[in-house]
C-alpha positions as CSV (number, residue, x, y, z in Angstrom):
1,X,0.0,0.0,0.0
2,X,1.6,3.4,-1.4
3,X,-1.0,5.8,0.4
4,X,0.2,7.5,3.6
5,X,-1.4,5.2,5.9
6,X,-1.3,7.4,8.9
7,X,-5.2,9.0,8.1
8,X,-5.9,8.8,4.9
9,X,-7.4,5.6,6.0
10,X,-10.9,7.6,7.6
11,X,-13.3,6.9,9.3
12,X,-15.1,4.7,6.3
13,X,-12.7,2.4,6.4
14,X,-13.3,1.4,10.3
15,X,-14.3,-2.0,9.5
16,X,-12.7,-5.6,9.7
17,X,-11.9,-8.5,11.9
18,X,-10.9,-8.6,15.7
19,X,-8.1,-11.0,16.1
20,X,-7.6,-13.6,19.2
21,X,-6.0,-12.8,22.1
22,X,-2.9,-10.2,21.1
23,X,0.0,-9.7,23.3
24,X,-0.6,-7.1,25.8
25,X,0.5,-3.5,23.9
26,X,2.4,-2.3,27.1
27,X,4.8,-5.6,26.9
28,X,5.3,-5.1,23.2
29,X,6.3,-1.4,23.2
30,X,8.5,-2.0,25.8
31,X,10.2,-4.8,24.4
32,X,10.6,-2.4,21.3
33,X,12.1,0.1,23.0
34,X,14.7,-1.8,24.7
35,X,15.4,-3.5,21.4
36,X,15.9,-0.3,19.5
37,X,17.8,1.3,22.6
38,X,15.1,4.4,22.3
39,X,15.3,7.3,24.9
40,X,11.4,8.3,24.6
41,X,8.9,10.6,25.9
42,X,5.2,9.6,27.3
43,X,2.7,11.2,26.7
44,X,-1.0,10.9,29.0
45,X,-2.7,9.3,26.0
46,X,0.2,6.9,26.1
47,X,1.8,7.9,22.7
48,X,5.7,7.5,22.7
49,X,8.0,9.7,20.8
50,X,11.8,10.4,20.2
51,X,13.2,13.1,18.6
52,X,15.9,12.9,16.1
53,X,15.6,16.3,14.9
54,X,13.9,19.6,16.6
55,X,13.3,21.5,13.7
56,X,12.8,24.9,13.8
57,X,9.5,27.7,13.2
58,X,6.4,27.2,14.7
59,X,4.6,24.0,15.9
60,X,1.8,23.1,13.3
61,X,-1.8,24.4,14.6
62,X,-5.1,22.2,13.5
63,X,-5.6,23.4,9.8
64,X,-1.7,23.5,9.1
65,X,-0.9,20.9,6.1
66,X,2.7,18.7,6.6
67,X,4.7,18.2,4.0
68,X,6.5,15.0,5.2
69,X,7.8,11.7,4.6
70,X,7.1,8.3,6.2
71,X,7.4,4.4,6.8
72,X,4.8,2.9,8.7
73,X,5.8,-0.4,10.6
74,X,5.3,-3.2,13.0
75,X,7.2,-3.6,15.8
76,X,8.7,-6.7,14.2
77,X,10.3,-4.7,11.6
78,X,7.6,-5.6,8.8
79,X,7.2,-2.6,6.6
80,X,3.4,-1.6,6.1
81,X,3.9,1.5,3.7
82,X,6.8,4.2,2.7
83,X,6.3,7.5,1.7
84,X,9.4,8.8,0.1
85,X,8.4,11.5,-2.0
86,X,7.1,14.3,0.3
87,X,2.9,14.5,0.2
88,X,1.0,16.9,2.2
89,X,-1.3,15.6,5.0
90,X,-3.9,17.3,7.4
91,X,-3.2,16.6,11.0
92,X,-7.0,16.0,12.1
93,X,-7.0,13.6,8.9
94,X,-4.9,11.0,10.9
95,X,-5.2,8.4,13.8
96,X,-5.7,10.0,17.1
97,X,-1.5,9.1,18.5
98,X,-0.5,10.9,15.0
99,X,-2.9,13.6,15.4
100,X,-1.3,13.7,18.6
101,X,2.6,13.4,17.7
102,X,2.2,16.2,14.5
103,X,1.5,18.4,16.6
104,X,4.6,18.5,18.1
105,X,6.8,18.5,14.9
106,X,8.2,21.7,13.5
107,X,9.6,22.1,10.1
108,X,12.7,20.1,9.4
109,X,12.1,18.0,12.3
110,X,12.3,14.3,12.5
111,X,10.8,11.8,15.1
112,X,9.8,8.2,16.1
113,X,6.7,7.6,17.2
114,X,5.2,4.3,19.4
115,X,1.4,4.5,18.9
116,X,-0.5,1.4,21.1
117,X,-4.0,0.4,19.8
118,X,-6.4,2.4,21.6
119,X,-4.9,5.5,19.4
120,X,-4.2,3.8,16.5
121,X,-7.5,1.8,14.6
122,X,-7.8,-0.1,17.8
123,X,-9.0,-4.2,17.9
124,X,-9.6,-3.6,13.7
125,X,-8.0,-4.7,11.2
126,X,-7.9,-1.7,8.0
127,X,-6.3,-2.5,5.2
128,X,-2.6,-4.3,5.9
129,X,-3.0,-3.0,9.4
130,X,-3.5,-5.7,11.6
131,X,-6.1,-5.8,14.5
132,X,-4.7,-4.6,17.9
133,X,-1.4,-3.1,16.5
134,X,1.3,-1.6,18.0
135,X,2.1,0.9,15.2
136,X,5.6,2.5,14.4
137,X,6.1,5.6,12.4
138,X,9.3,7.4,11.0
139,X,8.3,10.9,10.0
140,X,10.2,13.7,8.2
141,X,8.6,17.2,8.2
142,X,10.3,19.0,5.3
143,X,7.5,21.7,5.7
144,X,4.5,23.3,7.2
145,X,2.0,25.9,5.3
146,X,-0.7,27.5,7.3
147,X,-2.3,28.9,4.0
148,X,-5.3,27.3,4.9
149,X,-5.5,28.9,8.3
150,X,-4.7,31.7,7.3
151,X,-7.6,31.9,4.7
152,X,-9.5,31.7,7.9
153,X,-8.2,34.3,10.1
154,X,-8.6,36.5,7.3
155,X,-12.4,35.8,6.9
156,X,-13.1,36.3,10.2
157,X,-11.0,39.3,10.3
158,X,-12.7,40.6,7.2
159,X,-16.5,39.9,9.0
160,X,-15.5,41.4,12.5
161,X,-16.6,37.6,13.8
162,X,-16.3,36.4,17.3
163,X,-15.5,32.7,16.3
164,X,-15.1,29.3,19.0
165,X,-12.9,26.4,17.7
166,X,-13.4,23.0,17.9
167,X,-10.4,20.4,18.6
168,X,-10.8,19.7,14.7
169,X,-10.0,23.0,13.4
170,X,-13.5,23.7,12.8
171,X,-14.7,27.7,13.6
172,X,-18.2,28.2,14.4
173,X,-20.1,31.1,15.3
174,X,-23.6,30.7,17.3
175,X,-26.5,33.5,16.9
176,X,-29.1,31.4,18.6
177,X,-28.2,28.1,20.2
178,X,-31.7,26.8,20.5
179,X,-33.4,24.5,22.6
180,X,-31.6,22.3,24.8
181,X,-31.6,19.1,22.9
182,X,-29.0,18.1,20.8
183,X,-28.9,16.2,17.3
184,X,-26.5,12.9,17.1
185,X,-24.7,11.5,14.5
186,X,-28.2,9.5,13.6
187,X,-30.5,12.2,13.6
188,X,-32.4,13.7,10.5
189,X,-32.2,17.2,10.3
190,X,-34.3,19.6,9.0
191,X,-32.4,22.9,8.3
192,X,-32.3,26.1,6.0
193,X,-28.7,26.8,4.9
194,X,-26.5,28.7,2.5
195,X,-23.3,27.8,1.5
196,X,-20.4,29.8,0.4
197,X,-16.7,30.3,-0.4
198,X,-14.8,32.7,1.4
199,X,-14.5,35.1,-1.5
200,X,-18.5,35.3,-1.0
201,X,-19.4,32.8,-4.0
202,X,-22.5,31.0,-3.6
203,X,-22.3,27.6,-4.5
204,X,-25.5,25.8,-2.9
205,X,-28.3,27.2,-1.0
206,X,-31.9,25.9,0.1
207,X,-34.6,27.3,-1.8
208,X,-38.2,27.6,-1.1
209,X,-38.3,24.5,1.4
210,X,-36.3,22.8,3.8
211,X,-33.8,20.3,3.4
212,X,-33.5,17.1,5.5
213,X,-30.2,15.4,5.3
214,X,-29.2,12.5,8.0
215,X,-26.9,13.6,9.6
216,X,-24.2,10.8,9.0
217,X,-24.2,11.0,4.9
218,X,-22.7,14.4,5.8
219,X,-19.7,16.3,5.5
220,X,-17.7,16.0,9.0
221,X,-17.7,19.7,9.3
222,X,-21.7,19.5,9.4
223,X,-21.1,16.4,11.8
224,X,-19.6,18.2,14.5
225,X,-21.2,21.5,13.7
226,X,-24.8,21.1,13.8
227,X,-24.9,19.1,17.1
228,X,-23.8,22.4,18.4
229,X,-27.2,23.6,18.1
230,X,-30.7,22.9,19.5
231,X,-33.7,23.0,17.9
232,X,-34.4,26.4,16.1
233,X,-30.5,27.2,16.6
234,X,-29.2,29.4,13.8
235,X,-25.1,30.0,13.3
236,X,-21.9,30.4,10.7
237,X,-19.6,26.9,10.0
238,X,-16.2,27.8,9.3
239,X,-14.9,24.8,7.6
240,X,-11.5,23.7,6.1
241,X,-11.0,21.7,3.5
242,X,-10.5,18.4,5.6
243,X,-13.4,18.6,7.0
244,X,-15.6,19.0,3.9
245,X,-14.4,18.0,0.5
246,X,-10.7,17.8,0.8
247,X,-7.9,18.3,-2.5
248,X,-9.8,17.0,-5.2
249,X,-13.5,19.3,-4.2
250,X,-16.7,18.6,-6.2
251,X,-18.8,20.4,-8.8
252,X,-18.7,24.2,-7.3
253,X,-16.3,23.7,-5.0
254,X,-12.8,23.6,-5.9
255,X,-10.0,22.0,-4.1
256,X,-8.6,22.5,-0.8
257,X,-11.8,24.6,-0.3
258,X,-12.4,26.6,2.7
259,X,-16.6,26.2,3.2
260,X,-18.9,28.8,4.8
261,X,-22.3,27.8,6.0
262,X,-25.3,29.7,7.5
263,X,-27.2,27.1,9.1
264,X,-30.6,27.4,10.9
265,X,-31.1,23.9,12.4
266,X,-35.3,23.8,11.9
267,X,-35.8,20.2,13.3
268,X,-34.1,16.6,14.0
Protein backbone atom coordinates (compact mmCIF):
# COMPACT_ATOMS: atom_id res chain seq x y z
CA UNK A 1 0.00 0.00 0.00
CA UNK A 2 1.55 3.40 -1.38
CA UNK A 3 -0.95 5.76 0.42
CA UNK A 4 0.22 7.54 3.56
CA UNK A 5 -1.37 5.20 5.92
CA UNK A 6 -1.29 7.43 8.88
CA UNK A 7 -5.25 8.95 8.11
CA UNK A 8 -5.91 8.76 4.92
CA UNK A 9 -7.43 5.65 6.02
CA UNK A 10 -10.94 7.65 7.57
CA UNK A 11 -13.33 6.88 9.25
CA UNK A 12 -15.13 4.73 6.34
CA UNK A 13 -12.65 2.37 6.43
CA UNK A 14 -13.32 1.39 10.30
CA UNK A 15 -14.35 -2.03 9.55
CA UNK A 16 -12.71 -5.57 9.70
CA UNK A 17 -11.92 -8.54 11.88
CA UNK A 18 -10.93 -8.58 15.67
CA UNK A 19 -8.07 -11.04 16.09
CA UNK A 20 -7.61 -13.56 19.16
CA UNK A 21 -6.01 -12.79 22.10
CA UNK A 22 -2.95 -10.23 21.13
CA UNK A 23 0.03 -9.71 23.31
CA UNK A 24 -0.57 -7.13 25.82
CA UNK A 25 0.48 -3.53 23.88
CA UNK A 26 2.41 -2.27 27.11
CA UNK A 27 4.84 -5.58 26.94
CA UNK A 28 5.25 -5.10 23.19
CA UNK A 29 6.34 -1.38 23.18
CA UNK A 30 8.47 -1.95 25.79
CA UNK A 31 10.19 -4.75 24.44
CA UNK A 32 10.64 -2.41 21.33
CA UNK A 33 12.07 0.10 23.03
CA UNK A 34 14.65 -1.82 24.70
CA UNK A 35 15.44 -3.48 21.40
CA UNK A 36 15.90 -0.32 19.46
CA UNK A 37 17.75 1.29 22.59
CA UNK A 38 15.09 4.38 22.27
CA UNK A 39 15.35 7.35 24.91
CA UNK A 40 11.42 8.32 24.64
CA UNK A 41 8.85 10.59 25.86
CA UNK A 42 5.23 9.63 27.31
CA UNK A 43 2.72 11.19 26.71
CA UNK A 44 -1.03 10.94 29.02
CA UNK A 45 -2.72 9.34 26.00
CA UNK A 46 0.19 6.95 26.08
CA UNK A 47 1.80 7.92 22.69
CA UNK A 48 5.70 7.46 22.72
CA UNK A 49 7.97 9.65 20.77
CA UNK A 50 11.84 10.39 20.22
CA UNK A 51 13.17 13.10 18.60
CA UNK A 52 15.91 12.91 16.11
CA UNK A 53 15.64 16.28 14.86
CA UNK A 54 13.91 19.59 16.58
CA UNK A 55 13.26 21.48 13.75
CA UNK A 56 12.82 24.93 13.75
CA UNK A 57 9.52 27.70 13.24
CA UNK A 58 6.44 27.18 14.73
CA UNK A 59 4.55 24.01 15.92
CA UNK A 60 1.82 23.09 13.27
CA UNK A 61 -1.82 24.37 14.58
CA UNK A 62 -5.12 22.17 13.54
CA UNK A 63 -5.61 23.41 9.85
CA UNK A 64 -1.71 23.52 9.14
CA UNK A 65 -0.87 20.93 6.08
CA UNK A 66 2.70 18.69 6.64
CA UNK A 67 4.74 18.15 4.00
CA UNK A 68 6.48 15.03 5.19
CA UNK A 69 7.77 11.66 4.62
CA UNK A 70 7.06 8.28 6.21
CA UNK A 71 7.45 4.39 6.81
CA UNK A 72 4.77 2.94 8.73
CA UNK A 73 5.85 -0.43 10.61
CA UNK A 74 5.32 -3.15 12.95
CA UNK A 75 7.21 -3.61 15.83
CA UNK A 76 8.67 -6.68 14.20
CA UNK A 77 10.35 -4.68 11.58
CA UNK A 78 7.55 -5.57 8.84
CA UNK A 79 7.17 -2.62 6.61
CA UNK A 80 3.41 -1.62 6.12
CA UNK A 81 3.93 1.52 3.68
CA UNK A 82 6.76 4.17 2.73
CA UNK A 83 6.26 7.53 1.72
CA UNK A 84 9.41 8.77 0.07
CA UNK A 85 8.36 11.49 -2.00
CA UNK A 86 7.06 14.32 0.27
CA UNK A 87 2.90 14.48 0.17
CA UNK A 88 1.04 16.93 2.17
CA UNK A 89 -1.27 15.59 4.98
CA UNK A 90 -3.88 17.29 7.44
CA UNK A 91 -3.17 16.61 11.01
CA UNK A 92 -7.04 16.02 12.08
CA UNK A 93 -7.01 13.57 8.92
CA UNK A 94 -4.90 11.02 10.86
CA UNK A 95 -5.19 8.43 13.79
CA UNK A 96 -5.68 9.98 17.14
CA UNK A 97 -1.50 9.11 18.52
CA UNK A 98 -0.54 10.86 15.04
CA UNK A 99 -2.87 13.61 15.43
CA UNK A 100 -1.30 13.67 18.58
CA UNK A 101 2.57 13.41 17.65
CA UNK A 102 2.20 16.21 14.48
CA UNK A 103 1.47 18.44 16.65
CA UNK A 104 4.63 18.48 18.07
CA UNK A 105 6.81 18.50 14.92
CA UNK A 106 8.21 21.69 13.52
CA UNK A 107 9.55 22.06 10.15
CA UNK A 108 12.71 20.11 9.40
CA UNK A 109 12.08 17.96 12.35
CA UNK A 110 12.32 14.30 12.53
CA UNK A 111 10.82 11.77 15.07
CA UNK A 112 9.83 8.21 16.13
CA UNK A 113 6.70 7.60 17.20
CA UNK A 114 5.23 4.30 19.42
CA UNK A 115 1.38 4.54 18.92
CA UNK A 116 -0.55 1.45 21.11
CA UNK A 117 -4.02 0.42 19.79
CA UNK A 118 -6.39 2.39 21.59
CA UNK A 119 -4.91 5.54 19.44
CA UNK A 120 -4.16 3.83 16.49
CA UNK A 121 -7.47 1.79 14.63
CA UNK A 122 -7.82 -0.07 17.77
CA UNK A 123 -9.05 -4.18 17.86
CA UNK A 124 -9.57 -3.59 13.70
CA UNK A 125 -8.04 -4.73 11.24
CA UNK A 126 -7.90 -1.69 8.05
CA UNK A 127 -6.30 -2.49 5.25
CA UNK A 128 -2.58 -4.26 5.93
CA UNK A 129 -3.02 -2.99 9.44
CA UNK A 130 -3.53 -5.74 11.55
CA UNK A 131 -6.08 -5.80 14.55
CA UNK A 132 -4.69 -4.63 17.88
CA UNK A 133 -1.39 -3.08 16.53
CA UNK A 134 1.28 -1.55 18.02
CA UNK A 135 2.14 0.93 15.24
CA UNK A 136 5.64 2.52 14.39
CA UNK A 137 6.07 5.63 12.39
CA UNK A 138 9.34 7.41 11.02
CA UNK A 139 8.33 10.85 10.05
CA UNK A 140 10.19 13.71 8.21
CA UNK A 141 8.63 17.21 8.21
CA UNK A 142 10.29 18.99 5.26
CA UNK A 143 7.53 21.74 5.73
CA UNK A 144 4.48 23.33 7.17
CA UNK A 145 2.01 25.87 5.30
CA UNK A 146 -0.67 27.52 7.32
CA UNK A 147 -2.30 28.85 4.03
CA UNK A 148 -5.28 27.31 4.88
CA UNK A 149 -5.46 28.88 8.33
CA UNK A 150 -4.68 31.72 7.32
CA UNK A 151 -7.55 31.89 4.74
CA UNK A 152 -9.53 31.69 7.85
CA UNK A 153 -8.18 34.33 10.07
CA UNK A 154 -8.62 36.51 7.34
CA UNK A 155 -12.36 35.77 6.88
CA UNK A 156 -13.12 36.28 10.17
CA UNK A 157 -10.97 39.34 10.32
CA UNK A 158 -12.69 40.57 7.21
CA UNK A 159 -16.53 39.86 8.99
CA UNK A 160 -15.47 41.36 12.48
CA UNK A 161 -16.57 37.59 13.78
CA UNK A 162 -16.30 36.39 17.33
CA UNK A 163 -15.48 32.74 16.35
CA UNK A 164 -15.05 29.35 19.00
CA UNK A 165 -12.86 26.38 17.70
CA UNK A 166 -13.41 22.98 17.89
CA UNK A 167 -10.41 20.42 18.58
CA UNK A 168 -10.80 19.71 14.74
CA UNK A 169 -9.99 22.99 13.38
CA UNK A 170 -13.53 23.72 12.79
CA UNK A 171 -14.67 27.73 13.63
CA UNK A 172 -18.19 28.20 14.45
CA UNK A 173 -20.06 31.08 15.29
CA UNK A 174 -23.57 30.74 17.28
CA UNK A 175 -26.51 33.49 16.86
CA UNK A 176 -29.13 31.40 18.61
CA UNK A 177 -28.20 28.07 20.20
CA UNK A 178 -31.70 26.78 20.50
CA UNK A 179 -33.39 24.53 22.62
CA UNK A 180 -31.57 22.34 24.83
CA UNK A 181 -31.62 19.05 22.94
CA UNK A 182 -28.97 18.12 20.76
CA UNK A 183 -28.85 16.18 17.31
CA UNK A 184 -26.53 12.91 17.06
CA UNK A 185 -24.68 11.45 14.49
CA UNK A 186 -28.18 9.50 13.63
CA UNK A 187 -30.50 12.24 13.65
CA UNK A 188 -32.39 13.74 10.52
CA UNK A 189 -32.22 17.25 10.35
CA UNK A 190 -34.28 19.63 9.04
CA UNK A 191 -32.39 22.94 8.31
CA UNK A 192 -32.33 26.09 5.99
CA UNK A 193 -28.72 26.79 4.87
CA UNK A 194 -26.51 28.69 2.45
CA UNK A 195 -23.28 27.79 1.50
CA UNK A 196 -20.43 29.80 0.35
CA UNK A 197 -16.69 30.34 -0.36
CA UNK A 198 -14.82 32.72 1.41
CA UNK A 199 -14.54 35.09 -1.52
CA UNK A 200 -18.50 35.34 -0.97
CA UNK A 201 -19.41 32.82 -4.00
CA UNK A 202 -22.51 31.01 -3.55
CA UNK A 203 -22.32 27.58 -4.50
CA UNK A 204 -25.50 25.76 -2.86
CA UNK A 205 -28.30 27.20 -1.03
CA UNK A 206 -31.91 25.86 0.14
CA UNK A 207 -34.59 27.33 -1.78
CA UNK A 208 -38.24 27.62 -1.15
CA UNK A 209 -38.27 24.51 1.40
CA UNK A 210 -36.27 22.84 3.82
CA UNK A 211 -33.83 20.27 3.36
CA UNK A 212 -33.46 17.12 5.47
CA UNK A 213 -30.24 15.44 5.33
CA UNK A 214 -29.17 12.49 7.99
CA UNK A 215 -26.91 13.64 9.61
CA UNK A 216 -24.18 10.76 8.99
CA UNK A 217 -24.24 10.96 4.94
CA UNK A 218 -22.75 14.37 5.81
CA UNK A 219 -19.71 16.28 5.47
CA UNK A 220 -17.66 15.95 9.02
CA UNK A 221 -17.71 19.70 9.26
CA UNK A 222 -21.74 19.48 9.42
CA UNK A 223 -21.06 16.43 11.75
CA UNK A 224 -19.60 18.17 14.48
CA UNK A 225 -21.21 21.48 13.68
CA UNK A 226 -24.81 21.14 13.77
CA UNK A 227 -24.88 19.11 17.09
CA UNK A 228 -23.75 22.41 18.35
CA UNK A 229 -27.16 23.64 18.14
CA UNK A 230 -30.73 22.95 19.52
CA UNK A 231 -33.70 22.98 17.93
CA UNK A 232 -34.36 26.45 16.05
CA UNK A 233 -30.55 27.20 16.61
CA UNK A 234 -29.22 29.36 13.84
CA UNK A 235 -25.12 29.99 13.30
CA UNK A 236 -21.89 30.35 10.71
CA UNK A 237 -19.58 26.94 10.03
CA UNK A 238 -16.15 27.82 9.25
CA UNK A 239 -14.95 24.76 7.59
CA UNK A 240 -11.55 23.65 6.13
CA UNK A 241 -11.05 21.75 3.45
CA UNK A 242 -10.49 18.44 5.61
CA UNK A 243 -13.41 18.60 6.96
CA UNK A 244 -15.63 18.96 3.94
CA UNK A 245 -14.38 17.96 0.48
CA UNK A 246 -10.66 17.76 0.82
CA UNK A 247 -7.93 18.29 -2.53
CA UNK A 248 -9.80 16.95 -5.16
CA UNK A 249 -13.48 19.31 -4.22
CA UNK A 250 -16.66 18.60 -6.16
CA UNK A 251 -18.81 20.35 -8.82
CA UNK A 252 -18.74 24.24 -7.34
CA UNK A 253 -16.26 23.75 -5.03
CA UNK A 254 -12.78 23.64 -5.90
CA UNK A 255 -9.99 22.00 -4.05
CA UNK A 256 -8.63 22.55 -0.84
CA UNK A 257 -11.81 24.57 -0.33
CA UNK A 258 -12.43 26.64 2.71
CA UNK A 259 -16.64 26.24 3.16
CA UNK A 260 -18.85 28.76 4.76
CA UNK A 261 -22.35 27.79 6.00
CA UNK A 262 -25.26 29.75 7.50
CA UNK A 263 -27.22 27.11 9.13
CA UNK A 264 -30.60 27.36 10.88
CA UNK A 265 -31.05 23.90 12.42
CA UNK A 266 -35.34 23.80 11.85
CA UNK A 267 -35.78 20.17 13.27
CA UNK A 268 -34.06 16.65 14.00
Amino acid sequence: MNKLLIGLLTLVLIFGCKDDEPRDPELVIADYIAKEGLNVTTTASGLRYEFQEEGTGDLPVSNSILSLTFTQKLPDGEILSVGTTPSDNYITNQIAGLQEGLRLMKAGSKATFIIPPNIGFGNLRVGDVPANSVLIYEIEVQAISNRIQDEIDQYIEDNSLSVSETPEGLFYVLGEEGGSDRPDINSFVEINYVGRLTNGEIFDQTQDTPAIFALKNLIRGWQIGIPLMGRGGEGILIIPPQLAYGRDGRTGIPGNAVLIFDIELLDF
